[in-house]
C-alpha positions in Angstrom: -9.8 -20.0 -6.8 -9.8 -20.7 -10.5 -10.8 -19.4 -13.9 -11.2 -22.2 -16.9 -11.9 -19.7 -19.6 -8.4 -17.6 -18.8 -6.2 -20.2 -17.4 -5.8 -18.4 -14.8 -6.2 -19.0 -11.0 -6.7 -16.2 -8.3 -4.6 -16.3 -5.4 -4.5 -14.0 -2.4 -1.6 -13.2 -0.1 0.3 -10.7 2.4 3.7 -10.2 2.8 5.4 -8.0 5.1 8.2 -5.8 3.6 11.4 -4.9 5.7 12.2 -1.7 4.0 15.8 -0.5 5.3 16.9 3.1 4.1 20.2 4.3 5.3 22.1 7.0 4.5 22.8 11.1 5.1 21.2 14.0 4.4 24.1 15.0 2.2 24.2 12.2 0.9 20.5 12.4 -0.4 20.9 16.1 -1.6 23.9 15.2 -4.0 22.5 12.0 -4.9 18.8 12.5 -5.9 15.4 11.7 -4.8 16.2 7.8 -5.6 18.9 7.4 -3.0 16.8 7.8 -0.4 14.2 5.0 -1.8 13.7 1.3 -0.9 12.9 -1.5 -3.9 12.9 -5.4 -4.6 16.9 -5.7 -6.2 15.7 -6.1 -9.9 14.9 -9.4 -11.3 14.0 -10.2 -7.6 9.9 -8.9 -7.2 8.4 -12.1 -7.9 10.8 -13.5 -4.7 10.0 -10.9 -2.8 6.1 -10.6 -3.3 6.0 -14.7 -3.1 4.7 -15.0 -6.7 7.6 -18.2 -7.6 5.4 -20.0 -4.3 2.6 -20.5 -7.1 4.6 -22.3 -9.9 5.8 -25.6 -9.7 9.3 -24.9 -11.3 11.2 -21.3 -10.5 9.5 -19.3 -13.1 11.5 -16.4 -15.4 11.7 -13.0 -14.5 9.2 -12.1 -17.6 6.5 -14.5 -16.1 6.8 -12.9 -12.5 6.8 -9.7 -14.3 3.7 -10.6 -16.2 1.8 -11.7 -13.2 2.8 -8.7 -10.8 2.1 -6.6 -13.4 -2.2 -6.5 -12.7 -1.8 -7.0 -9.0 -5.4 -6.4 -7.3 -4.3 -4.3 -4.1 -6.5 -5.3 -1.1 -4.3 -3.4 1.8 -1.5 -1.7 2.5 -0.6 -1.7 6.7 2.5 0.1 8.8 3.3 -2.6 11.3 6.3 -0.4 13.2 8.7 2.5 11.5 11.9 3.0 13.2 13.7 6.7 12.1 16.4 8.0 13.9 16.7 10.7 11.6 17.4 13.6 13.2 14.3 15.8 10.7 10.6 14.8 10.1 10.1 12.8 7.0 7.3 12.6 4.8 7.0 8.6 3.4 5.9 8.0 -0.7 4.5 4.4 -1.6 4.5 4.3 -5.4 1.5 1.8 -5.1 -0.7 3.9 -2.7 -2.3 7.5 -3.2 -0.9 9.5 -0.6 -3.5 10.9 1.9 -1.6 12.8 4.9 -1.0 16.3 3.6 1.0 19.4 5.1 0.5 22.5 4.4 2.7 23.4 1.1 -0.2 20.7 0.0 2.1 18.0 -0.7 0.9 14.7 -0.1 2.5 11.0 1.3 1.6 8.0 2.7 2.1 8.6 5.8 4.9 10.4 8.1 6.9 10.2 10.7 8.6 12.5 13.3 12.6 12.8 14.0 14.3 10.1 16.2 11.0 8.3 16.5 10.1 4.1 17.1 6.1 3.3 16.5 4.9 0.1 16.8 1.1 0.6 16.9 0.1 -0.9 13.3 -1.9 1.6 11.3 -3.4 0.5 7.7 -2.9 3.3 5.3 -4.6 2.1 2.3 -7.6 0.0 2.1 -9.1 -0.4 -1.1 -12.9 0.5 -1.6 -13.5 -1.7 -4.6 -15.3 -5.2 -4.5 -12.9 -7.9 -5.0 -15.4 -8.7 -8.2 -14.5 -5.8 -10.0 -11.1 -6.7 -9.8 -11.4 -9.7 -11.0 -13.5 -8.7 -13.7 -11.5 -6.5 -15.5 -8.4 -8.3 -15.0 -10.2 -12.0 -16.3 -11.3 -9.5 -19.5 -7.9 -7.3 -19.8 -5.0 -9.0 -17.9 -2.4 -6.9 -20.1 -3.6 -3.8 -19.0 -3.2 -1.5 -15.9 -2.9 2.1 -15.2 0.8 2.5 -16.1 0.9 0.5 -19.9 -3.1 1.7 -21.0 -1.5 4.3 -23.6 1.1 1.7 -24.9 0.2 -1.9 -24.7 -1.5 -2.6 -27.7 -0.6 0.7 -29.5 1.3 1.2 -32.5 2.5 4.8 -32.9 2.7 6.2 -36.0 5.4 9.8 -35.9 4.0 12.7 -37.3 0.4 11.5 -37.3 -2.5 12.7 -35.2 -3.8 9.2 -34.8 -2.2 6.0 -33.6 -3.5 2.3 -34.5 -5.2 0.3 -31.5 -5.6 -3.8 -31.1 -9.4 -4.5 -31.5 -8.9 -6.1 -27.6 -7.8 -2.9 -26.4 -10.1 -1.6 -23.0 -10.6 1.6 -25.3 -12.0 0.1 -28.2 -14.7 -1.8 -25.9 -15.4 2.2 -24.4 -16.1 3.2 -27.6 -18.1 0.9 -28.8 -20.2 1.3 -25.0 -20.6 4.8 -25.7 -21.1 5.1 -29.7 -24.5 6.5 -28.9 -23.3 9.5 -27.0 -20.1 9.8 -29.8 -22.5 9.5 -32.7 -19.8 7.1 -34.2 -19.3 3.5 -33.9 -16.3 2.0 -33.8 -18.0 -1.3 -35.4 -18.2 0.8 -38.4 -14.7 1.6 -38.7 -12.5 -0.5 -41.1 -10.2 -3.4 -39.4 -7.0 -3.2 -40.4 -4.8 -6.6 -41.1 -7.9 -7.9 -38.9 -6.4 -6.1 -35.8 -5.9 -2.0 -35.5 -8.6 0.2 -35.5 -7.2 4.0 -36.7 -8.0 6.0 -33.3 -7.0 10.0 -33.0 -4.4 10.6 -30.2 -7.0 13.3 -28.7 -9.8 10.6 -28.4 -7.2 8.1 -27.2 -6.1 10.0 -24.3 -9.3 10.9 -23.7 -10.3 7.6 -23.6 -7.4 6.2 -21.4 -7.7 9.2 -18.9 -11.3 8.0 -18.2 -10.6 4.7 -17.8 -8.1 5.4 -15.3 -9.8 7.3 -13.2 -13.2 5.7 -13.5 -12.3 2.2 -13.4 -8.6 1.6 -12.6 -8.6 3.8 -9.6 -11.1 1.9 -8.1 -10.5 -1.4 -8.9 -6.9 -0.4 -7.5 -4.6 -2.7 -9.7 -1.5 -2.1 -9.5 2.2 -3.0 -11.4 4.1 -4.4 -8.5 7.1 -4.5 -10.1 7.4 -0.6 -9.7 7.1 -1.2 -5.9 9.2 1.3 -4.2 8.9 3.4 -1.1 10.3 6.4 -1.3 11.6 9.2 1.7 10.9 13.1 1.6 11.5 16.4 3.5 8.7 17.5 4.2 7.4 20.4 2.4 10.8 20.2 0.1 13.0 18.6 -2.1 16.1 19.9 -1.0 17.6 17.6 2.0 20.0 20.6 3.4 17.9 23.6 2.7 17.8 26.6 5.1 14.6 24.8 6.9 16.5 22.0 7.6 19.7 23.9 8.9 17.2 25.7 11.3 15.7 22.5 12.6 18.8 20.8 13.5 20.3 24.7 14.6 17.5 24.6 17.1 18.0 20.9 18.2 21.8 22.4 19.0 20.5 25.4 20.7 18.6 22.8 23.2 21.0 21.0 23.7 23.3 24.0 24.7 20.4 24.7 27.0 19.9 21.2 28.3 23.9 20.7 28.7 25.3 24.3 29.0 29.2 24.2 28.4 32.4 27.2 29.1 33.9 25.5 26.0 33.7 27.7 22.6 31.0 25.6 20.7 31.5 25.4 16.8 27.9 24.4 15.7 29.0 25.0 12.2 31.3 22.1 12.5 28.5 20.4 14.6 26.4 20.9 11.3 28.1 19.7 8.9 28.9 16.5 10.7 25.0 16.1 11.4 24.6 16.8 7.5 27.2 14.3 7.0 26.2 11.5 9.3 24.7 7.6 8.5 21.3 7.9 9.6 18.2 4.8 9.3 15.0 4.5 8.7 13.1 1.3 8.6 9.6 0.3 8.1 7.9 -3.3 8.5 5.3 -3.0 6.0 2.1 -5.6 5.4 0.7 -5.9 1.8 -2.5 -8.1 1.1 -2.6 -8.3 -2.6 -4.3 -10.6 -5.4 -2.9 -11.8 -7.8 -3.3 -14.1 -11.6 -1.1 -16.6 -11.7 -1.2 -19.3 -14.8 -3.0 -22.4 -14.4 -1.0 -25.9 -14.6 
């Protein structure tokens, strides 16, 4: 599917992601939330969401960056999640609102329980938009997307309440929808160098938050090259917190029950090497995405 006036063609496609996290709860505590996170190795997004499978020639990394970067998101879908962690763990997809919550009110993708293998598929996302709207805004703004709204086409000037704004920008088309209910019109505003309209940084954000969460949210396009999946404790940040000590205490005290012993039992030492232990997690993932790839 093709579009002469953007020389652009639509193309949709699903890939499934084999998303391989290893490593130990220490490990994660010391290191920070991003060492316990999967991601495309950089410069490698537009192999691994089959973007280069559109060009004729290997394309750059800014032209696969360019393209991923207004991906239309049609579904996101678990196929099977292995974890032979030995603690629940709560699962963050940067590209997907998280709706399973627990009770501190946190929020992920979905979850999973210790030592655990499912293999019944369950889609997690599934976007409510028509594929039109998509289209539509991404045909008449393919430079723009939740992330870059406040900064693509922006020049920021320090020290000044107001910040200059390309004439192309999404905002200056909402201001000129709504100059009846502003009692201004942009129109009316002088052009600068034939390209910035003068904008207040109050307005601007105003402007931008609406957009995102009246239009954006729903048409669900997404910058795929921020793709990442991301593991949690559940109901905390801290991977060897006194909750998690009493979980894996507990899983100790069973197995003392299960497989009583006369020998002296250190569980402190048993601790820390469960603390200290390689452990995996791995997820086969399905995407079904849109994307605008230039036409030949």
């Amino acid at each position: 599917m093709g579009d002469a006036s953007t020389g652009e063609e639509q193309h949709i496609k699903e890939t499934v992601l084999h998303c391989h996290i290893r490593g130990s709860l220490q490990q994660f505590h010391s290191g920070g939330s991003e060492s316990a996170s999967w991601s495309p190795q950089p410069g490698r997004a537009g192999d691994v969401f089959g973007v280069n499978d559109f060009f004729e020639t290997h394309p750059d990394a800014g032209q696969t960056t360019n393209v991923l970067q207004n991906t239309l998101l049609h579904e996101v879908q678990v196929l099977s999640v292995q974890n032979d962690f030995p603690i629940n763990l709560g699962v963050g997809i940067s590209c997907i609102p998280g709706d399973e919550c627990v009770k501190t009110g946190t929020r992920y993708a979905f979850t999973c329980l210790a030592n655990s293998t499912t293999t019944h598929p369950e889609i997690i996302y599934s976007s409510e938009s028509s594929q039109h709207e998509g289209i539509e805004w991404r045909q008449k703004y393919p430079s723009y997307n939740a992330n870059n709204l406040d900064s693509t086409g922006v020049l920021q000037v320090v020290g000044q309440p107001y910040v200059f704004v390309s004439q192309n920008h999404p905002v200056i088309d909402l201001l000129r929808t709504n100059a009846d209910k502003l009692n201004a019109r942009i129109d009316d505003q002088p052009l600068i160098d034939g390209e910035w309209y003068k904008v207040t940084k109050q307005v601007m954000g105003q402007c931008c938050n609406v957009l995102r969460n009246k239009v954006l949210n729903k048409v669900s396009t997404r910058d795929m090259n921020d793709f990442v999946v991301q593991l949690h404790r559940i109901g905390s940040s801290d991977w060897v917190s006194k909750d998690v000590m009493n979980e894996l205490q507990s899983k100790l005290s069973l197995q003392d029950e299960l497989h009583p012993t006369d020998s002296p039992y250190n569980k402190k030492k048993l601790l820390e090497k469960m603390t200290s232990k390689q452990y995996n997690f791995t997820a086969r993932i399905k995407v079904k995405y849109e994307i605008n790839v230039p036409s030949v």
